[in-house]
C-alpha positions in Angstrom: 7.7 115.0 -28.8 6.3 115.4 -32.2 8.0 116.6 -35.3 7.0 119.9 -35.3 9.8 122.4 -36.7 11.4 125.0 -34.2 9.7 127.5 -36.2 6.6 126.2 -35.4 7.1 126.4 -32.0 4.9 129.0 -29.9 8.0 132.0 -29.3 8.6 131.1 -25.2 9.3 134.8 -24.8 5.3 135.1 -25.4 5.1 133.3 -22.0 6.9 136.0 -20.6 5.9 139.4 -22.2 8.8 140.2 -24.1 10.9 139.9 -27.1 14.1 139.0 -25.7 15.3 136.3 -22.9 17.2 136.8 -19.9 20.6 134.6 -20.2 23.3 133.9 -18.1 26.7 133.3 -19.8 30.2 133.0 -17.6 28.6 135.3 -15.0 27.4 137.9 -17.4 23.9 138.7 -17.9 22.2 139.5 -21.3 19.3 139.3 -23.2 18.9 136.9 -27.1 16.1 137.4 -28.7 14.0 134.1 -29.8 16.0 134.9 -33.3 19.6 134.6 -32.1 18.4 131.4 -30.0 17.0 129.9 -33.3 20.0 131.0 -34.8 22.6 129.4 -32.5 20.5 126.3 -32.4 20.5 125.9 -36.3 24.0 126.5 -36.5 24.4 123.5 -34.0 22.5 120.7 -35.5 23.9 121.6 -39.0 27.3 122.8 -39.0 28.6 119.5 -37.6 31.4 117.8 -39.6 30.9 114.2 -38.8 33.7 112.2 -37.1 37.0 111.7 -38.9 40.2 109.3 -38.4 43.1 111.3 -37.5 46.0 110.2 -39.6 48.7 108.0 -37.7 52.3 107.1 -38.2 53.1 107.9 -34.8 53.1 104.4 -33.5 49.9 105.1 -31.4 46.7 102.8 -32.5 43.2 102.2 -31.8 43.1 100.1 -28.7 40.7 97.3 -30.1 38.3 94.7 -28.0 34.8 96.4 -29.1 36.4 99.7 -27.7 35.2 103.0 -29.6 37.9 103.7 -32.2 39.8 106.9 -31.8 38.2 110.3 -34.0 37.6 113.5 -33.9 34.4 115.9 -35.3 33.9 119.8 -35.3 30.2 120.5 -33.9 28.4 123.6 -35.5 29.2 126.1 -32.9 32.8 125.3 -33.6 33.8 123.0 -30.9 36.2 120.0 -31.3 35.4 116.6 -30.0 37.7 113.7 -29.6 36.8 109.9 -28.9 37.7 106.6 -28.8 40.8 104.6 -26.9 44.1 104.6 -28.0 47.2 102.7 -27.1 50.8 101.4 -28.0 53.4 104.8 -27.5 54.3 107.9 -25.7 54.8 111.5 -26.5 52.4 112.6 -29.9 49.5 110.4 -30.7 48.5 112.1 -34.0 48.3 115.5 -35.2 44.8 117.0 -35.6 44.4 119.4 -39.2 43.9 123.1 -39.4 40.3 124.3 -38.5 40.6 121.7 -35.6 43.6 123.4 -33.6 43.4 125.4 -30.3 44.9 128.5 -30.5 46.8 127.8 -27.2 47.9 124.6 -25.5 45.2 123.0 -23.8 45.3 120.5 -20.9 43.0 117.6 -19.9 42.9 115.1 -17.3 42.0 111.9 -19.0 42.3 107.7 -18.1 45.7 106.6 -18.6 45.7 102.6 -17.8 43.5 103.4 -14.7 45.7 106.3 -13.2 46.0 110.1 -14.1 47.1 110.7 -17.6 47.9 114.2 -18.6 46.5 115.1 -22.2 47.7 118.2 -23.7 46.4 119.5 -28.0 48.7 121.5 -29.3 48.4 124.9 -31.6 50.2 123.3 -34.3 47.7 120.2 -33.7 49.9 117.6 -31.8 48.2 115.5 -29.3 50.0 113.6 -26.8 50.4 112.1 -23.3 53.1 114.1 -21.5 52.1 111.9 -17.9 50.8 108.5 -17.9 50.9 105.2 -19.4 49.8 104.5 -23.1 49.0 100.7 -22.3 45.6 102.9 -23.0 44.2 106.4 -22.9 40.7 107.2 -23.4 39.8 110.5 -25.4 36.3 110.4 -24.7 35.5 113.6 -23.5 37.8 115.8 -24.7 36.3 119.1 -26.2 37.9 122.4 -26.7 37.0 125.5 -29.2 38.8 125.4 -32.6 41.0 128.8 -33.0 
């Protein structure tokens, strides 16, 4: 695709007769207009912080051997990501800052030395391995909204 500038792009509810398009979020119909979905999209590409080293002191490290290293980012519609592996403890791994919390406990399945690791984030920020092995746990793919 070129570079042309979402603004520049034909409106797609011209292609079908009307100002506003049909969406479907968590089984709930409603309509955006081609406003609200230039809106959201803006917000996305540039509201993202960039990814950051959570602090450590919790005996946990970055697992090494060309591995992605451990971080976390905030995208623009307000959703935390975490990466990277991470190895050498048990219990807390770090402690994620405010603006980057859950505002309840959330749960994940994640890779725990090849078997089922349970990863749960904290209100408060804590993230830790309350079942598995931390030989190594991978983080990739762990995304929840920010309270």
């Amino acid at each position: 695709m070129s570079d042309t500038k979402i603004s520049a792009l034909p409106a797609a509810s011209a292609a079908l007769g009307a100002d506003e398009l049909p969406i479907n979020e968590a089984g709930a119909s409603k309509k955006l207009t081609v406003a609200q979905i230039q809106a959201l999209i803006l917000a996305a590409v540039t509201g993202d912080t960039g990814w950051a080293t959570p602090p450590g002191g919790y005996g946990w490290s970055n697992y090494g051997s060309g591995q992605m290293t451990v971080a976390y980012r905030k995208d623009g519609l307000g959703i935390v990501h975490l990466r990277g592996l991470i190895t050498g403890g048990t219990g807390t791994m770090f402690n994620l800052p405010a603006g980057y919390r859950p505002s309840a406990i959330v749960l994940f399945a994640v890779d725990a030395t090849g078997a089922f690791g349970d990863l749960r984030v904290h209100p408060n920020g804590d993230v830790d391995l309350d079942t598995g092995t931390g030989t190594y746990v991978s983080l990739d793919g762990v995304t929840f909204y920010a309270a």
